[in-house]
C-alpha positions as CSV (number, residue, x, y, z in Angstrom):
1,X,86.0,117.1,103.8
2,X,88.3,115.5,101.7
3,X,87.0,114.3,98.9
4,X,88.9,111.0,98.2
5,X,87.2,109.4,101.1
6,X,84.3,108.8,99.6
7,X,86.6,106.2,97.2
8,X,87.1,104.0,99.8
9,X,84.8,101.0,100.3
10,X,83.6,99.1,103.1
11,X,86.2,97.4,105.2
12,X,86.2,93.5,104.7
13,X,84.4,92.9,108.3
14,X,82.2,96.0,107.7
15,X,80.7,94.3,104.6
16,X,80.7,91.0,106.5
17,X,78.6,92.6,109.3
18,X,76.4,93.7,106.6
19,X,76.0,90.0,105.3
20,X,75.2,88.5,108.9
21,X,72.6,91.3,109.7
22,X,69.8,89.3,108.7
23,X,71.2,86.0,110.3
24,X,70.4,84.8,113.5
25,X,73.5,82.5,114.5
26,X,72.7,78.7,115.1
27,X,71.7,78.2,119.3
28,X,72.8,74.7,119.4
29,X,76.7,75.3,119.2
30,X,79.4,77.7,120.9
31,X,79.6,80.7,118.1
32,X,83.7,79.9,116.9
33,X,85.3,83.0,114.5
34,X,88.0,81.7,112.1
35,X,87.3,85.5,110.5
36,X,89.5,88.4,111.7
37,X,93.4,87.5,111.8
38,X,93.8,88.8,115.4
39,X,96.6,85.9,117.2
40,X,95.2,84.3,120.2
41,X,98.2,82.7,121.4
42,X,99.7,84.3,124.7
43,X,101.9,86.7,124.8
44,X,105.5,86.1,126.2
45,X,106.2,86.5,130.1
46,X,109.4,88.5,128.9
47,X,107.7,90.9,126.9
48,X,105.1,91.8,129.9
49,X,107.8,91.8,131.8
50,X,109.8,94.4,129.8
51,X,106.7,96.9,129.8
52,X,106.2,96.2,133.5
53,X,109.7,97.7,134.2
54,X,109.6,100.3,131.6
55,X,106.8,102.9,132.6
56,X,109.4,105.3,133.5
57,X,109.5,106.2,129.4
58,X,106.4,107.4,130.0
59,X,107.6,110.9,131.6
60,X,109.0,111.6,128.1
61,X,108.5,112.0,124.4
62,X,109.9,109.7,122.2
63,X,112.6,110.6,119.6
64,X,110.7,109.0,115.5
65,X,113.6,107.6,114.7
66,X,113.3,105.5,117.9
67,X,115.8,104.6,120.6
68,X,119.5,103.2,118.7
69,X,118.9,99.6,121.3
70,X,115.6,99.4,119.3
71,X,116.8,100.4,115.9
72,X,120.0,97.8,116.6
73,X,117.8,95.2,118.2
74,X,116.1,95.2,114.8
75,X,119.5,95.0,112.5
76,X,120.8,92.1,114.8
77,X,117.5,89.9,114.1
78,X,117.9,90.9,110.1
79,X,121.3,89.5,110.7
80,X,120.3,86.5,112.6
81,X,117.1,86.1,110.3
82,X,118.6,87.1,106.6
83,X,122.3,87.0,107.3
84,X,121.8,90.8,106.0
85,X,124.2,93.6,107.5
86,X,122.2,96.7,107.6
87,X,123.1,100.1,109.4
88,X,120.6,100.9,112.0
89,X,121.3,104.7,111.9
90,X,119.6,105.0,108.7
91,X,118.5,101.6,107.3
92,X,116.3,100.7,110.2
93,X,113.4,102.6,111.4
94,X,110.6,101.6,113.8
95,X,106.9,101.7,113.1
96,X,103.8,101.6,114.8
97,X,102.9,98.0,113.3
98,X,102.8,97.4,109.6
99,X,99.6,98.5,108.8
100,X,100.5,102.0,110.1
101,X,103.7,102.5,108.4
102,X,102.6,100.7,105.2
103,X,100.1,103.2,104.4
104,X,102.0,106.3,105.6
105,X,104.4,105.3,103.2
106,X,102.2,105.7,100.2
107,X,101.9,109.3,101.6
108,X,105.9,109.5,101.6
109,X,106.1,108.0,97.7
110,X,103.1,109.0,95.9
111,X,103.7,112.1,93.7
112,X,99.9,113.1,92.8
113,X,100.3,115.5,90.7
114,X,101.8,113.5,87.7
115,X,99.2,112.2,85.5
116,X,97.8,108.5,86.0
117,X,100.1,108.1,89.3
118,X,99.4,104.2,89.7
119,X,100.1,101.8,92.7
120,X,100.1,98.4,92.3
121,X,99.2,95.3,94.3
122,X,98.6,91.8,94.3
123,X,94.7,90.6,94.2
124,X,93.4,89.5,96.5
125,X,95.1,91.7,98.9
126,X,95.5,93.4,102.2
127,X,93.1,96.6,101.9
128,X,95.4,99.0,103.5
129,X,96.9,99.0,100.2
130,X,94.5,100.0,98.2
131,X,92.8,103.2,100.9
132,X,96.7,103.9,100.7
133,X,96.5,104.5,97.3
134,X,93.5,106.3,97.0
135,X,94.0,108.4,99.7
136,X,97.6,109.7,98.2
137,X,95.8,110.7,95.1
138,X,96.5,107.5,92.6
139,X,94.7,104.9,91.3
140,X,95.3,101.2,91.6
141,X,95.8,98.3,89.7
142,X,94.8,95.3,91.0
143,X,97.4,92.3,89.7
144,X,95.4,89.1,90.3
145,X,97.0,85.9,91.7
146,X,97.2,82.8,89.4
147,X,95.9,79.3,91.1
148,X,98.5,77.6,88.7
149,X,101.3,79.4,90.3
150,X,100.3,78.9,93.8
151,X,98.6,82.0,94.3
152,X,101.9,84.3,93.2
153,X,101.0,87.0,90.6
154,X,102.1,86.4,87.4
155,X,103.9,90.4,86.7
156,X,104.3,90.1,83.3
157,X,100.6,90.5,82.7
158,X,100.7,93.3,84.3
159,X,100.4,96.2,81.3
160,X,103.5,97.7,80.2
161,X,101.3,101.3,80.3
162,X,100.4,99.8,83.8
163,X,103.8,99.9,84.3
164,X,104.7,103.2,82.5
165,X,102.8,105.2,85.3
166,X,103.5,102.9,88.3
167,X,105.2,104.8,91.6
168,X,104.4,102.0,94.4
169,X,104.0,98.2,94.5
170,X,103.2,96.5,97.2
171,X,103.8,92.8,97.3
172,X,103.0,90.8,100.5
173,X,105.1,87.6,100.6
174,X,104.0,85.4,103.2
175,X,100.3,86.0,101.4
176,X,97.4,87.1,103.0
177,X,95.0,85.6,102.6
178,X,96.7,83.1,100.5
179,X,99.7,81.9,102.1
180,X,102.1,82.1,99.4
181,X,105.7,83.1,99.6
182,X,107.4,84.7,96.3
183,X,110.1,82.7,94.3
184,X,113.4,84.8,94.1
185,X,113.1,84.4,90.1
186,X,109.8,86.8,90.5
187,X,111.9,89.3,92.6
188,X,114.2,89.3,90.1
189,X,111.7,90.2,87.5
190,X,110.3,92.6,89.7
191,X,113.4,94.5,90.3
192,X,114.3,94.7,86.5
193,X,110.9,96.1,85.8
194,X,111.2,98.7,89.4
195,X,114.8,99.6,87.8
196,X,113.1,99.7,84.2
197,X,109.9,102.3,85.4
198,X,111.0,103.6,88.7
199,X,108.4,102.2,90.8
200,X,109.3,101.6,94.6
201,X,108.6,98.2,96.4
202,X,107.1,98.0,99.1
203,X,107.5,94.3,100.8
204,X,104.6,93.8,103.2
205,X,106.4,90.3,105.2
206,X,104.4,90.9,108.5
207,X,103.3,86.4,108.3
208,X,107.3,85.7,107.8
209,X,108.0,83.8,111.4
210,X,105.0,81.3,110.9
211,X,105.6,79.2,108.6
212,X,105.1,75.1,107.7
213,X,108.8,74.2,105.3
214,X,112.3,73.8,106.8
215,X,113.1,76.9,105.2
216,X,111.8,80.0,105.9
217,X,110.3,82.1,103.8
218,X,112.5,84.6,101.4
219,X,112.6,88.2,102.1
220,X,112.4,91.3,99.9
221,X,116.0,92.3,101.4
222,X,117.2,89.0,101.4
223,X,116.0,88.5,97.6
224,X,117.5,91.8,96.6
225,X,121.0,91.1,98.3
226,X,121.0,87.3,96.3
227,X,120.9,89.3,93.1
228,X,123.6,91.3,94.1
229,X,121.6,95.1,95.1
230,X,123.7,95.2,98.2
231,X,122.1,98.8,98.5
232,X,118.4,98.1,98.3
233,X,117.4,100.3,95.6
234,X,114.1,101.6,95.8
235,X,112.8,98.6,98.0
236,X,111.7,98.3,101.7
237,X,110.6,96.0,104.1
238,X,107.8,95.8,106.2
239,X,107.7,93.8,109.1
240,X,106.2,93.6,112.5
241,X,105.7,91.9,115.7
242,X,102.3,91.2,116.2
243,X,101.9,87.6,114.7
244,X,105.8,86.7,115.1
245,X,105.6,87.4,118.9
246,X,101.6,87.4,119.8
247,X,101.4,91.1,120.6
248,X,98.5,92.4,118.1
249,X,97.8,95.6,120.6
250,X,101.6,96.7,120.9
251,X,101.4,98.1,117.5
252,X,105.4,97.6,116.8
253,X,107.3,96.6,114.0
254,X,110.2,98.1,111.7
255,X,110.6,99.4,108.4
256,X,114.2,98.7,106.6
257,X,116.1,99.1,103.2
258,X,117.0,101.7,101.2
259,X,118.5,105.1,102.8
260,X,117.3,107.3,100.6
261,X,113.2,106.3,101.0
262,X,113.8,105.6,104.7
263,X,115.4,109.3,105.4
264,X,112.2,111.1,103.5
265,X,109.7,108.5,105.4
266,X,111.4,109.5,108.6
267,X,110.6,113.3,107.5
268,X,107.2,112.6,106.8
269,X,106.7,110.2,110.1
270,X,108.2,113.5,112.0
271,X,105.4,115.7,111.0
272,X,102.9,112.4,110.8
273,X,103.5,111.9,114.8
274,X,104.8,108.9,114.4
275,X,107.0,108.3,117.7
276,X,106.9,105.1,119.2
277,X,106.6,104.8,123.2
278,X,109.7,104.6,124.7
279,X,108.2,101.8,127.1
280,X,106.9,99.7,123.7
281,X,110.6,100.1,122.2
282,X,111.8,98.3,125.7
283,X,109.4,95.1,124.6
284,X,110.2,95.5,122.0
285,X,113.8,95.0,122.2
286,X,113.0,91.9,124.1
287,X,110.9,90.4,121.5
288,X,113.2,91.0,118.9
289,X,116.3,89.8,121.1
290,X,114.2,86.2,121.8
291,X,113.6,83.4,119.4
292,X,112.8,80.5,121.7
293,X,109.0,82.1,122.3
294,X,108.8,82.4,118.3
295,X,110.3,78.8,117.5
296,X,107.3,77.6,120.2
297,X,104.9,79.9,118.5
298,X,105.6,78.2,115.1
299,X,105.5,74.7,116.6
300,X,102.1,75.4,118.0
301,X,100.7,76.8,114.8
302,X,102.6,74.0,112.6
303,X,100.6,71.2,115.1
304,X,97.5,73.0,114.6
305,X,97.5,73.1,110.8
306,X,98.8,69.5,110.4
307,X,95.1,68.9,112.4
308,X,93.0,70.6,111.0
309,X,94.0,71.0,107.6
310,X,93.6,67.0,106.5
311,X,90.4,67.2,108.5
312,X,88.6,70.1,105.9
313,X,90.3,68.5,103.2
314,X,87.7,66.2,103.5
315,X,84.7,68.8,102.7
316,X,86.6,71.3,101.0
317,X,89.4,72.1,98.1
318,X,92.8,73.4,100.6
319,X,96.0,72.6,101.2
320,X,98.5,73.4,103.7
321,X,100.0,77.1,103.0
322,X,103.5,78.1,102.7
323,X,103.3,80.0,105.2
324,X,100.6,82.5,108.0
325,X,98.3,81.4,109.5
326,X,95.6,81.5,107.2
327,X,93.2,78.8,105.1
328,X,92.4,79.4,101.3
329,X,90.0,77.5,100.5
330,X,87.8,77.1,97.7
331,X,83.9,76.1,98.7
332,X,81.2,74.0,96.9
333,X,79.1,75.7,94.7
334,X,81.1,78.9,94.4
335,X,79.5,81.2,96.1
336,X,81.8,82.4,99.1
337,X,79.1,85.0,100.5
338,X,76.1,82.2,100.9
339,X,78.8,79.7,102.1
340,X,79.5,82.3,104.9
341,X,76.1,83.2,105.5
342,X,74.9,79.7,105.6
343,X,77.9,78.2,107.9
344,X,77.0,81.0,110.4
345,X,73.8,80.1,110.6
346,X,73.4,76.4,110.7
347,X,76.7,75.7,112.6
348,X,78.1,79.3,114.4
349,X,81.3,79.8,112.8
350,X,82.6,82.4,111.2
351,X,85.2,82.8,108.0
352,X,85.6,85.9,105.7
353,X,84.3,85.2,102.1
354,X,87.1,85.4,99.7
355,X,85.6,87.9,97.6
356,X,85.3,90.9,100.4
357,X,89.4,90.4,100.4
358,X,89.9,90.9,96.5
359,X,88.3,93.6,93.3
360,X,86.9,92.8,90.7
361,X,89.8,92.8,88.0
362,X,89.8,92.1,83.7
363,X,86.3,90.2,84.4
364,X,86.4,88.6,87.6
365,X,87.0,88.3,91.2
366,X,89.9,86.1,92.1
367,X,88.7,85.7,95.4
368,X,85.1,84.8,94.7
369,X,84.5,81.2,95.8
370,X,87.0,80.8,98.4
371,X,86.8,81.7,102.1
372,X,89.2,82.4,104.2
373,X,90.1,80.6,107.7
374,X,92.3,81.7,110.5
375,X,93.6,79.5,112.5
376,X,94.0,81.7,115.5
377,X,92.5,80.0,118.4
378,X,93.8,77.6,120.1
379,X,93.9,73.8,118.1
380,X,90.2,72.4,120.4
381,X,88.9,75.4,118.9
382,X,89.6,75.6,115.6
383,X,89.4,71.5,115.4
384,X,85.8,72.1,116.7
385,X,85.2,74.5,113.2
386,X,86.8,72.2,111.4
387,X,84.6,69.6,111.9
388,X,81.2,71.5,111.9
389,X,82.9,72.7,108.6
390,X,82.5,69.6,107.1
391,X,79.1,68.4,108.6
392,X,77.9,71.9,106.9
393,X,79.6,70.8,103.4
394,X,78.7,66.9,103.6
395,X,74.9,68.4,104.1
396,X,74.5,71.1,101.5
């Protein structure tokens, strides 16, 4: 068995399983999960369409690299999205959603047998980073978020012997769970400090289409093309369908930047058995080519969040994110677990304590005494929480 298994820990809802085991959910309300990020909102007719009319792709294997419609599908929405022109023969390349791809490509980068090999990521964070990490032989560094910069990691606390062994970052930018996109003057300092050490980025921007500001939220590629690295050096971009497009079980989303990462990922996806179905490339292609279903998707998560985030406001310490669809907020008291446990209890609703989402890092938890809330169901729903959310606070 391999041994580096046994460094993983529990999975955020595995540990939250553990914390309800002894709790016996209130009877007197509807049980209501603002816990796993799973998007609830339909899917579009013209992607069920497209996989209705597609089953003949079935009959054969699919090619990695993925079909060229798909891979150009992808480069026209970078276009329409980034105003980016990227080459979809070897600058685009589809993946089996982001969580997939993101840690195959640790696989692809790490080089284990160099002393201290190091990935880095923010903290809190997505734990498919840091299994990644462990599981290609490094160790990670966990780069807390500051408050006072609205939850963006400050990088130049990071160590400069941090730095000296570092092979992978990963930086997600719309946050999860904190909602926070990055500033282009912290990609900057990030690609001075990639170009300084050699570390490869790795911009996790699966949140990217739902967001609450007239302007969108800045990419790694778009970032990197304002500072002038018109060939993406040592950067790529992670991005997927399921929250832009509501279609969490398609397991589709694209991978894009620099050739020289992308062509030694495709290797590794080759042997990894990566191929996408040729009938999910043909929904794909119609989800990528569609924006009207994603400007409606926005608008209904932008009404839903103008609800219900003045509404918990009242009980507890948040604010409306930059952008995902997520809540990050700070509960009385301080202790995120008992808040959870407690909630579930008395009022049936569920959130994900902040501190199953982060490590422990120089002293503390950045994640301790804050849950997390995702707005997911539809707006009745989640105004229902909302408001047993603050009963529960204005009682404690």
């Amino acid at each position: 068995m391999n041994p580096l298994l046994q460094s993983l820990q529990p999975y955020p809802f595995e540990r939250l399983k553990q914390l309800f085991s002894t709790v016996t959910p209130s009877e007197k309300y509807a049980p209501i999960s603002l816990g796993i990020g799973e998007p609830r909102h339909a899917t579009p007719q013209l992607v069920l369409d497209a996989l209705a009319t597609s089953t003949g792709a079935l009959s054969s294997y699919p090619a990695t690299a993925g079909l060229p419609a798909m891979r150009q599908s992808c480069a026209n929405w970078v276009q329409r999205r980034y105003g980016l022109t990227l080459n979809p023969d070897n600058q685009i390349l589809p993946i089996n959603g982001s969580r997939e791809a993101l840690f195959a490509f640790a696989q692809t980068i790490v080089d284990s047998t160099k002393a201290g090999a190091t990935v880095v990521c923010p903290n809190p964070f997505y734990q498919i980073y840091e299994g990644a990490a462990l599981l290609a032989g490094a160790q990670a560094h966990y780069a807390p978020s500051d408050p006072a910069l609205n939850f963006n990691v400050d990088w130049s606390k990071v160590p400069e012997n941090v730095w000296k062994t570092t092979q992978l970052l990963f930086v997600c930018s719309p946050g999860n769970p904190t909602g926070s996109v990055m500033p282009l003057e912290d990609w900057k300092k990030l690609f001075e400090l990639s170009d300084r050490y050699g570390f490869v980025i790795a911009s996790d921007e699966c949140y990217s289409e739902i967001y609450f500001r007239e302007e969108p939220p800045l990419g790694g590629l778009e970032a990197a093309f304002k500072l002038g690295r018109t060939d993406y050096k040592n950067l790529v971009a992670f991005t997927s369908l399921s929250k832009r497009s509501n279609v969490p079980g398609m397991r589709s989303g694209f991978v894009a930047g620099d050739t020289k990462l992308l062509k030694q990922f495709l290797l590794y996806r080759t042997y990894h058995g990566s191929a996408m179905s040729g009938m999910v490339q043909a929904a794909s292609i119609a989800a990528w080519n569609d924006e009207a279903h994603v400007v409606a998707n926005r608008d209904m998560y932008r009404q839903k969040f103008a609800a219900v985030t003045p509404l918990l406001a009242q009980a507890l310490d948040v604010k409306l994110p930059d952008a995902g669809f997520y809540l990050w907020a700070a509960v009385p008291g301080g202790d995120d677990q008992a808040f959870a446990r407690d909630l579930l209890a008395q009022y049936n609703v569920t959130v994900l304590p902040g501190s199953f989402l982060a490590r422990e890092s120089q002293g503390f938890n950045p994640g301790a005494g804050r849950i997390r809330m995702a707005l997911v169901a539809e707006t009745q729903e989640c105004m229902q929480a909302a408001q047993r959310i603050v009963e529960f606070v204005q009682h404690l």
